[in-house]
C-alpha positions in Angstrom: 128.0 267.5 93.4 126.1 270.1 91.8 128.0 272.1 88.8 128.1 275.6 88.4 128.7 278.1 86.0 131.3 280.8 86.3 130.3 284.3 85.7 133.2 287.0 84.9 133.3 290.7 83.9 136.3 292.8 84.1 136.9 296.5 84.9 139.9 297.4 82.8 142.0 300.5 83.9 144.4 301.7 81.3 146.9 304.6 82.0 146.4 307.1 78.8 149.9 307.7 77.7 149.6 311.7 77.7 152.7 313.9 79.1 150.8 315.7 81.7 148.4 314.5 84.5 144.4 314.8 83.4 143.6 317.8 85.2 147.0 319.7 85.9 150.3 320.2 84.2 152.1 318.0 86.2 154.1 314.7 84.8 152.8 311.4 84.5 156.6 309.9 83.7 157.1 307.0 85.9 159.7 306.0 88.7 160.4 309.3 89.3 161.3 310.1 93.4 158.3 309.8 95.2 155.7 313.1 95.9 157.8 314.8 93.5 155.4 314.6 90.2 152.8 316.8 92.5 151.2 319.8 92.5 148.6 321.8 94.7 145.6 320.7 91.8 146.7 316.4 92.2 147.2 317.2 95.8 143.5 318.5 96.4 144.8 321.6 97.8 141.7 324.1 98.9 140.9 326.6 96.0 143.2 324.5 93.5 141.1 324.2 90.3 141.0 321.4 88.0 141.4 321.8 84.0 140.8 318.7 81.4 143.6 317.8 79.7 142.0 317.5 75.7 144.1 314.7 74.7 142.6 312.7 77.3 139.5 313.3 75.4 141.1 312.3 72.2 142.1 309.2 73.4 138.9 308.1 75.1 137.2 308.6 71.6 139.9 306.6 69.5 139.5 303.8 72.2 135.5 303.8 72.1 135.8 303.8 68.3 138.1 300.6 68.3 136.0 299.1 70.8 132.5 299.6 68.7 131.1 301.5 71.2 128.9 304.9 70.5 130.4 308.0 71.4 128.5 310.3 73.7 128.8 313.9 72.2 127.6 315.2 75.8 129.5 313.7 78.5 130.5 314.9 82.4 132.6 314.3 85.3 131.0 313.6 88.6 132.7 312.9 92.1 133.3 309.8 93.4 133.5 310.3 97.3 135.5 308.1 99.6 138.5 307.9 102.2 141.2 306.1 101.6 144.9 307.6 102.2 146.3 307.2 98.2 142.8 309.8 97.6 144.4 313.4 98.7 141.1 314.8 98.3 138.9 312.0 99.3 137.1 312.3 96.1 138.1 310.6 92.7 137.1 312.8 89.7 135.3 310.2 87.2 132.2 309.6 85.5 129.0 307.6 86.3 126.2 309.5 84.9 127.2 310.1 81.2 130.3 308.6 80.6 132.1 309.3 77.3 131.4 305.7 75.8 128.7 303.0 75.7 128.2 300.2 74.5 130.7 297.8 72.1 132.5 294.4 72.2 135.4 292.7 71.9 135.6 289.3 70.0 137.7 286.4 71.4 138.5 282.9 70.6 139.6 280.1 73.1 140.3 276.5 72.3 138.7 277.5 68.8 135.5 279.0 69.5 134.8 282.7 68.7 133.0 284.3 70.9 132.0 287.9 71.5 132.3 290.1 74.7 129.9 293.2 75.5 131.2 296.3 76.5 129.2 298.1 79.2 131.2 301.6 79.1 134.4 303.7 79.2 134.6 306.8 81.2 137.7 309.0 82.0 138.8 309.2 85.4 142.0 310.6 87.6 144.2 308.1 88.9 145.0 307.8 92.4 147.9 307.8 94.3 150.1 304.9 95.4 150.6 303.0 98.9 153.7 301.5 99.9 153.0 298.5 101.6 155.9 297.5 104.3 154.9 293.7 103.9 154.3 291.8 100.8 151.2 292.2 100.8 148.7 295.2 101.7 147.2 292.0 104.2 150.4 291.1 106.0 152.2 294.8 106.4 152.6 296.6 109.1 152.8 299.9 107.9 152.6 302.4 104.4 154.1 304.9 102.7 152.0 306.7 99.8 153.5 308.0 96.7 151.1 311.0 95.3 153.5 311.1 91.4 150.3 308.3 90.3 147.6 311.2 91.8 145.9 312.8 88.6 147.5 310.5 86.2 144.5 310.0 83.3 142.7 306.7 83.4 139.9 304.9 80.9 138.1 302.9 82.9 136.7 300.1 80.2 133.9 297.9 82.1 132.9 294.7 80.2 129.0 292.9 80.0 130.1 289.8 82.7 129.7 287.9 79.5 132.7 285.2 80.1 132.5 281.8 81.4 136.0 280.8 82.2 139.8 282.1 83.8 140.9 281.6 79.9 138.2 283.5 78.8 139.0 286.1 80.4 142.4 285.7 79.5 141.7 286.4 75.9 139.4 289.1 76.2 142.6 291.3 78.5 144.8 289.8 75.4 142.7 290.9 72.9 141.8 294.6 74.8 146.1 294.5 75.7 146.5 294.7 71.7 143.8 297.4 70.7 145.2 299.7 72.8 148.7 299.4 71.7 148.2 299.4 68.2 146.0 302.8 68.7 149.1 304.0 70.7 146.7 305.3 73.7 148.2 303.2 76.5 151.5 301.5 77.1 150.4 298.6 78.6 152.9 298.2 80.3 151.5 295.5 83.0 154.6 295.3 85.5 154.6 298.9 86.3 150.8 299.2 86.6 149.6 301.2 83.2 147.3 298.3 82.9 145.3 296.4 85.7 142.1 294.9 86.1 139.6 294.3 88.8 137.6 290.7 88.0 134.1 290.7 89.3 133.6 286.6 90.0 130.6 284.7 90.6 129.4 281.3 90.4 125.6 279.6 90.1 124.5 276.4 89.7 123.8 274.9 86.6 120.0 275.9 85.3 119.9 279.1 87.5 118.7 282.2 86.1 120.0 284.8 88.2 123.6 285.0 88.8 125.5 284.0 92.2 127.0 286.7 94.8 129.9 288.4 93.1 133.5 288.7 94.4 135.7 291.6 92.9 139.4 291.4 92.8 141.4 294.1 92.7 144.1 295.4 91.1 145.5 292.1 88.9 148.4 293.1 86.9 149.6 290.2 85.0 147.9 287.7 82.9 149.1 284.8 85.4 147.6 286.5 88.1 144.4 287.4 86.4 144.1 283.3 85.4 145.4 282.1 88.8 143.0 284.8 90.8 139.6 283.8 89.1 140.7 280.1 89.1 140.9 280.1 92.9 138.5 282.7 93.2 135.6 279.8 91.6 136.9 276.9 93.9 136.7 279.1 97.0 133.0 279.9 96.5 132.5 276.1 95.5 133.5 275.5 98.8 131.2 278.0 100.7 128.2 276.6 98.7 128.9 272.9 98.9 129.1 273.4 102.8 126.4 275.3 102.8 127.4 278.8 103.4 126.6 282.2 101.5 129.3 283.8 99.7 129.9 287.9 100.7 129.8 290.3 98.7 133.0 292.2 98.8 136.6 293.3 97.9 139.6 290.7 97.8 143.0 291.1 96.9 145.4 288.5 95.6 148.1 287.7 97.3 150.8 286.4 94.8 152.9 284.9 96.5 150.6 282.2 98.4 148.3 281.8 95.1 145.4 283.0 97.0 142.6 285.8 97.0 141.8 287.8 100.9 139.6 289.8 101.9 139.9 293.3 102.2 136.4 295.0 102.6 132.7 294.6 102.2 132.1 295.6 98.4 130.0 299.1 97.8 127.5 299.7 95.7 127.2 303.0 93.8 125.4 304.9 96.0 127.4 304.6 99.0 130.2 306.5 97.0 127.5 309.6 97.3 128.4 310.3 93.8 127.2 314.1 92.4 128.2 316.2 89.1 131.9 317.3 89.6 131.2 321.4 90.2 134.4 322.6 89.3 134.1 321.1 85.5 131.5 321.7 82.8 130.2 318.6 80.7 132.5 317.9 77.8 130.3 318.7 74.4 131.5 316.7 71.1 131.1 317.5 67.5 131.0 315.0 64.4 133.8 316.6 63.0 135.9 315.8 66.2 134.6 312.3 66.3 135.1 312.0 62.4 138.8 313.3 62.9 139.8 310.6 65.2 138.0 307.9 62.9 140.0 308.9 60.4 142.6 308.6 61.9 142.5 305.0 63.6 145.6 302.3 62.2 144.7 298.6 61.2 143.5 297.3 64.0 144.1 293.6 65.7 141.1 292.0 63.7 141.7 293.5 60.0 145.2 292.6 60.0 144.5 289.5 61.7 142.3 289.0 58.2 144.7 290.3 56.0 147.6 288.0 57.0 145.1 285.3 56.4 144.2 286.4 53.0 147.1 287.6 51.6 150.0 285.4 53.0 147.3 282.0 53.6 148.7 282.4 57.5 146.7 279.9 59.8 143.7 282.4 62.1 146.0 280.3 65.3 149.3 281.9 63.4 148.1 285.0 62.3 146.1 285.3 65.8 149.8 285.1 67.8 151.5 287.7 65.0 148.9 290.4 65.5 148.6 289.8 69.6 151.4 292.3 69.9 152.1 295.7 67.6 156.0 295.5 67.5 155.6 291.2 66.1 153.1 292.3 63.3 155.0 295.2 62.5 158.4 293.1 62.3 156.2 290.4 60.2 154.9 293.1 57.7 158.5 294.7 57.7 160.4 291.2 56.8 157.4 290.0 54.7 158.6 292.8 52.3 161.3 291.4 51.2 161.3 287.5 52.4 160.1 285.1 49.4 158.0 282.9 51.5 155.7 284.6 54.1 155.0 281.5 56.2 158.8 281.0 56.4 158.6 284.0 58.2 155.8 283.0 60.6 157.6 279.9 61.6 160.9 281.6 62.3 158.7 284.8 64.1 156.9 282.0 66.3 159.7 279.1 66.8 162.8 280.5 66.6 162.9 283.9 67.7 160.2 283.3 70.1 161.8 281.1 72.0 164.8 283.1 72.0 162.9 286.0 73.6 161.5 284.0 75.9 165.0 283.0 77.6 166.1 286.3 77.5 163.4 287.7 78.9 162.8 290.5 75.9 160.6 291.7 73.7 160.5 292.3 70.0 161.3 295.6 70.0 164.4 294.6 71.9 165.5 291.7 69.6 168.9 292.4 67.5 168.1 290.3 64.3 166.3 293.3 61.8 163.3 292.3 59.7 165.6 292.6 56.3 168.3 289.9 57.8 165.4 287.2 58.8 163.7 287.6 55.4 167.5 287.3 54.1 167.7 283.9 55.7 164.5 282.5 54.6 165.0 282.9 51.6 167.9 281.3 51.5 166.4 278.5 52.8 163.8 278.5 50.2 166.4 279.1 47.3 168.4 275.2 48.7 171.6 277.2 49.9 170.8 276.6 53.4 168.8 273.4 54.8 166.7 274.4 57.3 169.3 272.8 60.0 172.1 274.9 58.4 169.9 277.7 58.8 169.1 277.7 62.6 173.2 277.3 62.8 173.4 280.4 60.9 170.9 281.9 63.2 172.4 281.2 66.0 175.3 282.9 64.9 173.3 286.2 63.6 172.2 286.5 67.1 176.2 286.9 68.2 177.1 288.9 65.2 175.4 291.9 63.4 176.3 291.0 59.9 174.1 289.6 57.3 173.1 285.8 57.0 175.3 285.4 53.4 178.3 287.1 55.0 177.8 284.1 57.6 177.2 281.7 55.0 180.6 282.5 53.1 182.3 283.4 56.3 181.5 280.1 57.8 181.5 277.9 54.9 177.6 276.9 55.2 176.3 277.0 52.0 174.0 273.9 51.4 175.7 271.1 48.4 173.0 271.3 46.0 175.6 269.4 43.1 174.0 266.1 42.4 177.5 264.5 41.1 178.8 265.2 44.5 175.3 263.8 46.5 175.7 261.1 44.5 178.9 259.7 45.3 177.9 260.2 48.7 174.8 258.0 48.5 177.1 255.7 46.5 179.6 255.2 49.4 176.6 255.0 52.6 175.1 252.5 50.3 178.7 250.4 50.4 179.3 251.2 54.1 176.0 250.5 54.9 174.8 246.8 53.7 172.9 246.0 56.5 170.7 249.0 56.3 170.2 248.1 52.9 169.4 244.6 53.9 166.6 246.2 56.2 165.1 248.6 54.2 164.3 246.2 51.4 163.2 243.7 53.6 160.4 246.5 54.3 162.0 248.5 57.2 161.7 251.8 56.0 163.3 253.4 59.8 166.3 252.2 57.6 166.0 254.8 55.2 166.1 257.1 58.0 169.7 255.6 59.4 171.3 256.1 55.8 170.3 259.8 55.0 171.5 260.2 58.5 174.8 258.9 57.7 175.2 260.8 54.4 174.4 263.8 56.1 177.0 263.2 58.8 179.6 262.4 55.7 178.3 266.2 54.3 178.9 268.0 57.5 175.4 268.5 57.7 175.7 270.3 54.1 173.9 268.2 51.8 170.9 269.2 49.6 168.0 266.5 52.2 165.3 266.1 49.6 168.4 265.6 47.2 169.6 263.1 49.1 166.2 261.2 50.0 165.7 261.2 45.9 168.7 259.7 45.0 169.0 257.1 47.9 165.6 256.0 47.2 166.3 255.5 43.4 169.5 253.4 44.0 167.7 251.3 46.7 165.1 250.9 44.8 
């Protein structure tokens, strides 16, 4: 069979988190009732007049910035013109011509290998509204309702080179994008309610080829399961077509979640069938240096230079340090316990075991987690200071989770604390050894799982309380 090579780029949309639509006053709060965030200039009402919303601006800069990308000091809106019934005016407000940004990247590394992504562009748009689909899907329903509280909302559209070869690829690069734009605080991100969605453009061509394959775009992926799943059936399907001979179309698909497969929705447009012209009712949007300067100023430590520092200053692992800084709230929790906790990488462990997988089953964030940054750096250190063992320590853990008090209050309270008093391991060691002789036997005749079956049972005599690389010393100097 012949192999191909997958071809990806994505079209990011990313709700700006401002308090008021882009071009009116209105509210961009969501799950309010529906067609009740509107107003006659998000309705396209005849004679109502749009006005730019500045800190749309603002945030369109600070995101080109952290993206590498060169700011266009003179940038405009044009109109994007087409039906559809979530469009009240049957034109989107966006930007083709000269978009705010140009240019930048976004590095990534999968399975180990750093790779960089291009960034074509980011423009400003307006949102559109809603459709309520009576079915699952927009495919298999009957009938909609559309919600207009979406209409106006502010967008960044941020269009990547179609630079990645692979579903996990493309994985990284929404990961990676996911994290900029909540540490720069411009976006939410909030995936499940829509504040961030992508379109993947998919293609495929064999092996050797130099032009790339007829592209499939689908819209409107808003998970990072979906996004994998999508393009992963999305590169079989056109396999398929090719390997029986058929052309693959050019057009729109949707993903339909439920059945794990991409359909159709419409032939795919170009630009010019969109008849786009410069929006009338706005002038272009003229930046200075000392605007642009301001917002440099004032970007945070973004994903990559903390990603370094954690490296450098607490010798973190890049596949440690990588999960840490993938989310604002975990590296801010990490820095906050790190402040205090005696041994960073203690920290790490418990950040990406433990509490992890406690989030994980209780389906919660980081932000929602009960155990403060001071009470985890308590209990690491004392782990590293021998009054826990690490096993005493997840028991103690478990119990911080139930109760808000401090991990020594639980240690006294529950009578925890780690035997560290080589008199009393000894006597221990002393009386497995006795119990014991033909584990002894074993061990000297060169089985050393043995030596595991003893410190088990002096453990067990400790209640789980003994000093371990106590008791490994001192068995192994009275076996030996």
């Amino acid at each position: 069979m012949t192999r191909y090579i997958t071809v990806i780029g994505l079209e990011v949309h990313a709700e700006l988190k401002t308090k008021t639509k882009i071009f009116c006053s209105c509210s961009t709060e969501f799950g309010g009732l529906p067609n009740t965030h509107v107003c006659p200039v998000c309705l396209g009402m005849p004679g109502a007049l749009p006005v730019l919303n500045k800190q749309v601006v603002d945030f369109a800069i600070k995101t080109g910035l952290s993206l590498n990308c060169e700011i266009q000091k003179t940038n405009k809106f044009d109109r994007k013109n087409y039906f559809y019934p979530d469009l009240a005016k049957n034109y989107q407000i966006s930007q083709l011509y000269q978009p705010i940004c140009l240019g930048g990247h976004i590095d990534i590394v999968v399975d180990g290998e750093h790779k960089t992504i291009g960034v074509t562009r980011i423009h400003m748009e307006e949102d559109a509204g809603k459709l309520v689909h009576s079915g699952a899907t927009i495919s298999t329903s009957d009938s909609s309702a559309v919600d207009y509280n979406r209409a106006g909302v502010p967008l960044l559209e941020i269009v990547s080179e179609p630079d990645m070869r692979s579903a996990e690829e493309a994985r990284a690069y929404m990961e990676n994008l996911k994290a900029i734009l909540e540490y720069i605080d411009v976006c939410d991100c909030k995936m499940q309610e829509g504040s961030l969605r992508c379109d993947a453009n998919v293609s495929i061509m064999p092996e050797g080829a130099k032009e790339f394959g007829t592209r499939a775009e689908i819209k409107n992926l808003n998970s990072f399961r979906s996004l994998v799943r999508a393009i992963e059936y999305e590169v079989e399907r056109q396999k398929e077509i090719l390997e029986d001979g058929g052309h693959v179309v050019q057009e729109t698909r949707t993903w339909d979640e439920a059945n794990g497969i991409t359909l159709s929705m419409r032939s795919k447009e170009e630009a010019h069938d969109y008849r786009y012209f410069p929006e009338p009712d706005l002038v272009p949007v003229e930046l200075t240096d000392e605007w642009i300067d301001g917002i440099r100023a004032s970007l945070p430590e973004l994903p990559a230079q903390r990603l370094a520092r954690l490296m450098e200053q607490f010798g973190l692992s890049e596949y440690d340090a990588n999960l840490i800084v993938s989310t604002k709230a975990m590296a801010e929790y990490f820095d906050e316990a790190v402040k205090t906790a005696k041994d960073a990488k203690g920290v790490a462990n418990w950040l990406l075991g433990d509490v992890s997988a406690y989030m994980n089953s209780e389906g919660i964030t980081i932000g929602e987690f009960k155990v403060t940054p001071a009470h985890l750096a308590e209990l690491v250190n004392l782990t590293k200071d021998g009054v826990l063992s690490s096993k005493l320590a997840k028991k103690v853990f478990v119990e911080m989770l139930k109760e808000d008090e401090a991990p020594n209050a639980l240690v006294e309270k529950l009578g925890l604390k780690q035997v560290s008093d080589e008199g009393a391991i000894l006597k221990l060691v002393e009386e497995t050894i006795a119990e014991n002789p033909q584990a002894v036997a074993d061990f000297k005749a060169g089985k050393q799982k043995a030596m595991g079956a003893l410190v088990g049972q002096i453990m067990k005599k400790s209640k789980g309380k003994a000093n371990p690389g106590m008791v490994q010393s001192l068995l192994k100097e009275k076996l030996q």
